[in-house]
N, C-alpha and C positions, 0 to 999 in steps of 0.2 A: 278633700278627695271625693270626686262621685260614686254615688253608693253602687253603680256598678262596676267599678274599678277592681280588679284584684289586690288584696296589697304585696306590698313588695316581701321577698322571704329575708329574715333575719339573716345574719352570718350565720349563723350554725345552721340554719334550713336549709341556704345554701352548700354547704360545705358538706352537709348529709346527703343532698339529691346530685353531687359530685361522687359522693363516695360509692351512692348504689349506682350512677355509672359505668365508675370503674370496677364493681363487682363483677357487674356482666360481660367489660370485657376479660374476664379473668386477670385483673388487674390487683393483686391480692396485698400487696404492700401499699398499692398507693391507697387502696379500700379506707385500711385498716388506721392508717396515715391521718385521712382525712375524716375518719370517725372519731378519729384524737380528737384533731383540729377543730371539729362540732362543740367535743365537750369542753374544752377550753374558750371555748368563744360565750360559750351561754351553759355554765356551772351549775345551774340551778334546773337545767331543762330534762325534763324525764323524757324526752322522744332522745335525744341524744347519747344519755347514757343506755337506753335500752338498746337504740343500733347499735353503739359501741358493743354493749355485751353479747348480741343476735352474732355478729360477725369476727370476734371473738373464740365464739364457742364454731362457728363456721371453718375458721383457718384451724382449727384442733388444740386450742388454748382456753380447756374448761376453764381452770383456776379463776385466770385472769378474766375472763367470762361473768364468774358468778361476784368476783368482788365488783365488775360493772352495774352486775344485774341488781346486785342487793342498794347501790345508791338510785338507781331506777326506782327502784320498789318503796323507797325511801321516799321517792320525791312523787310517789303515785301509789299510796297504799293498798293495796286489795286489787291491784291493777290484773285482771287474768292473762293478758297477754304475757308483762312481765313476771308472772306467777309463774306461767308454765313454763317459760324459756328460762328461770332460775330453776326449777324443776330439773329441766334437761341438762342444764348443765352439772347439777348437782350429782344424777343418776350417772354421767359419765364419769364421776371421780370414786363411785359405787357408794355414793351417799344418801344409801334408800330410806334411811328411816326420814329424814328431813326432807327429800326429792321426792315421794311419789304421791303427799296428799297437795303438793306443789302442781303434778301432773295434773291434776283430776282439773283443774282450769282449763284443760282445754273444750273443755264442752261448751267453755264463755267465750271462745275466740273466734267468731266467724269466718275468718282467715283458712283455719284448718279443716272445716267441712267434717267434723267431728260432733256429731247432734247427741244427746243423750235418750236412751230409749225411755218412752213414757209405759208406766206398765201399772194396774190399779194396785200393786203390792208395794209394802215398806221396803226401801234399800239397804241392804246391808252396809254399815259406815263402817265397820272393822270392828276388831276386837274377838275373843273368843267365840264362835258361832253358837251360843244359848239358842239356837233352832234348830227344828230337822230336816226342813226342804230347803233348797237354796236354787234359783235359776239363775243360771251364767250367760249376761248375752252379747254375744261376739261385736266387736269392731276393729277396724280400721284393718289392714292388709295380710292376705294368707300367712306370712311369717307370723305378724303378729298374733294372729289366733293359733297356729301351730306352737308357738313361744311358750303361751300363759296357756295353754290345755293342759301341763304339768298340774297345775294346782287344781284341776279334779280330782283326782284319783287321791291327792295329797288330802284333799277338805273327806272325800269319804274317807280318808282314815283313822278322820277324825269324829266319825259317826255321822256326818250328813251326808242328806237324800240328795244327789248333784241331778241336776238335771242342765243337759250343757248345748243351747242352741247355738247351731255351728253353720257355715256356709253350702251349699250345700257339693260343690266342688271337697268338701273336706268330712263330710258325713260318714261317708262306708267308710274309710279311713279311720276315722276317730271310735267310731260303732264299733268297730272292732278291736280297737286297742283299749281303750282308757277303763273300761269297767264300770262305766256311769254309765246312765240311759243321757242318750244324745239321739237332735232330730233337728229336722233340716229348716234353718230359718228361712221357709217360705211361702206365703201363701197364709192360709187358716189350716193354723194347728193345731191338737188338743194335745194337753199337758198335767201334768198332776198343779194346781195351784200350789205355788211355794209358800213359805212361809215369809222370804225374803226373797230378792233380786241383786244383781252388783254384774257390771259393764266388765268386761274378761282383762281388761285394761287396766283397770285398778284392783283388778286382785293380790298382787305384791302388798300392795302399800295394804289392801281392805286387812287379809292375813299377818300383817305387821312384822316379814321378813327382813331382814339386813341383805344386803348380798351374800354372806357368806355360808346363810342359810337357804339360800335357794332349791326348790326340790332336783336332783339332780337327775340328767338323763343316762337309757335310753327309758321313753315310756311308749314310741309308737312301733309299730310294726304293721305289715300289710296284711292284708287278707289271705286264708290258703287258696282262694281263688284268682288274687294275683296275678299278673304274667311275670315271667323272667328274663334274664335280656345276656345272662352269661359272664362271665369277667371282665375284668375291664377297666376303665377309669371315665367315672360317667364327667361331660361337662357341663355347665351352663355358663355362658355367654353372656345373657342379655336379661333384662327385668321387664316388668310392665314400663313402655313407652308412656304410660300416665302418672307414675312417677315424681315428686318433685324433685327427684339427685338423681333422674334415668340417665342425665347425660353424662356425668360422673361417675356413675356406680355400673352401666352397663360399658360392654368392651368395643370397641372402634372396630373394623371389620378387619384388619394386619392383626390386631392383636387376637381376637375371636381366634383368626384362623391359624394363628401360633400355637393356642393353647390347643384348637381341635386335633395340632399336627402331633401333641404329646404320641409316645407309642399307648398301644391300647386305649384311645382313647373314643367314646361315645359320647355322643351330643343326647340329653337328656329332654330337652326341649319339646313337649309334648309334638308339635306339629312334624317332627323328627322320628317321636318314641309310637304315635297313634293314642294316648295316655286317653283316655276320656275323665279320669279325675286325679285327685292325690292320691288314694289306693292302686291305681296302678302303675303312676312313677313310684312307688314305695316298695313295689314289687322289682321293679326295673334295678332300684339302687339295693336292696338286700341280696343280690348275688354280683354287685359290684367290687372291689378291691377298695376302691378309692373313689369319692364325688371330688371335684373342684368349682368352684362357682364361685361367682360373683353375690353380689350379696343380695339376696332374694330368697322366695319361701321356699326353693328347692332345699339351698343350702339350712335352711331351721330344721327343714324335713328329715334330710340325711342324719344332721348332727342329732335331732333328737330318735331315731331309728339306731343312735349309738354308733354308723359309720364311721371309721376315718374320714374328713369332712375339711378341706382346704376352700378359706373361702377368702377370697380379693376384694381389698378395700379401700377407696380413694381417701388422698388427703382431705378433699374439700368437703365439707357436711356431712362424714363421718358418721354414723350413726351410735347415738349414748348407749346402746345396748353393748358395743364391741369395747368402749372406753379408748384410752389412747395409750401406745406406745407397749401393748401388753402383744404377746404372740400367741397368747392360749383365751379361753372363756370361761367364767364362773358356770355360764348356762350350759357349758355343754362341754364338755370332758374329753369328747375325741374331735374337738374343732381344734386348727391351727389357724392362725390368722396371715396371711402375708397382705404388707401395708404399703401404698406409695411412700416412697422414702421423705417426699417433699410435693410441697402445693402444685409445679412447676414439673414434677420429673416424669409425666405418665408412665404408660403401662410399662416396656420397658426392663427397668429394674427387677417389678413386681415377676415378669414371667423369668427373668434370667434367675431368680431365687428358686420359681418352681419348676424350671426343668434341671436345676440343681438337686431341689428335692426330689424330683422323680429318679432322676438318675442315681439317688442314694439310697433307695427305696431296692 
């Protein structure tokens, strides 16, 4: 063969670059089918069992997921890609003690654009906190930093100094709720030097919670300078367009304007509300009745402001924070969950369930 030649791809390469194919035409049996057909072709191959388990955990089939992922990780030990997607899938069966030092692999995945902050102080690895400053520094998407802002208030209660950089979209907000000194990650700061540091991401797993000790909400609330917005039932439609499951997780424009047509209903949507940050949608949903959304940082916002908090969730890439098949949240006490009933069924179903429930309301 000439050394510029490609070579030719295996059956099971084959049979994988078929399957992510038909992933993207939302082709979900035959995906799933022929990521079989991979592992069966080449037994031995960890790209094969890793897609197997990647899409897997994709169609809503943690389990069978994670016994993929664990022969993956088998055949590739220390593997971070494999690492975190046996992580995720773990965390959606609510398997946190074993899932989230799993997670902390994703700062090795290039893929995920998840860098770890470099900072001249020791990291906190977990365990009882035998120090008294601790700096917390935010990543990855408004939900997620509204999500884990629970375990400040939780870590001072346990005698440490929090000091919690936060977005700054989410700053007055948090300044004003959580009871830690919080400041805006932007620019040149000055700060008390901690004694440790730890990424807002890993503080489950750093704190060494189960799920069923999770700190529970509400813990935010808005400012009394706030605006109001009256009763109602606020919506949200749509998510960040940048997104990896935007096309999934946000609403088609019939269905958007189903939900908008609820009675009493208000679109939440900053460019709708005038919002200049999350203190002032926080203001908007605290004299609300009822949020509905889709799954985005409104909806963490609502549920941890302790709302009643309906929030719509696709079959396909699911997110491990909601788990499967469940209609309620460890994380959040006044969330309901309504779920595509199936990979295939869109919206649909999901709104005939919630103008059911409104009407029972």
């Amino acid at each position: 063969m000439a050394a510029d030649q490609t070579p030719e791809p295996t059956p099971s390469e084959a049979l994988r670059a078929q399957a992510r194919a038909a992933l993207s035409q939302r082709q979900y049996a035959e995906a799933e089918a022929l990521f079989a057909g991979a592992v069966e072709a080449e037994p031995a191959s960890w790209g094969a069992w890793h897609d197997r388990g990647a899409v897997l955990k994709m169609v809503g089939k943690p389990a069978e997921s994670e016994a993929a992922l664990r022969k993956a990780l088998a055949l590739s030990p220390g593997n971070p890609r494999t690492r975190h997607a046996l992580g995720v899938a773990l965390l959606s069966q609510g398997q946190y003690v074993e899932g989230w030092p799993l997670i902390d692999a994703r700062h090795e995945v290039p893929q995920l654009q998840l860098p770890k902050a470099t900072l001249p102080y020791p990291e906190w690895r977990g365990g009882e906190p035998a120090f008294t400053k601790l700096l917390i520094y935010p990543e990855q998407g408004f939900g997620d930093v509204i999500q884990y802002a629970r375990l400040a208030p939780w870590l001072k209660a346990r005698g440490v100094d929090v000091t919690l950089f936060t977005h700054p979209l989410l700053t007055r907000l948090m300044a004003d709720s959580l009871g830690v000194r919080v400041i805006e990650a932007a620019g040149n700061v000055e700060f008390p030097v901690p004694d440790h540091w730890v990424m807002s991401g890993s503080l489950v797993g750093r704190c060494g919670l189960s799920l069923e000790a999770i700190p529970s909400a509400p813990y935010l609330s808005p400012p009394a300078s706030a605006p109001k917005m009256g009763g109602g039932v606020g919506v949200v439609t749509r998510g960040r367009p940048e997104h990896p499951n935007d096309a999934n997780r946000s609403l088609p424009a019939d269905a958007a304007a189903r939900l908008l047509a609820l009675p009493g209903a208000r679109s939440l949507h900053p460019d709708d509300t005038g919002a200049v940050d999350f203190a002032d949608t926080a203001g908007f949903i605290a004299s609300l009745d009822l949020v509905i959304s889709v799954d985005t940082a409104t909806a963490h916002l609502a549920a941890a402001m302790g709302k009643p908090t309906w929030i719509l969730l696709p079959a396909f890439m699911n997110d491990w924070r909601w788990m499967e098949g469940r209609a309620d949240s460890p994380w959040y006490p006044t969330a309901r969950l309504f779920r595509q009933p199936g990979l295939d069924s869109g919206w649909d179903p999901v709104l005939d369930e919630v103008e059911a429930a409104v009407a029972a309301r």
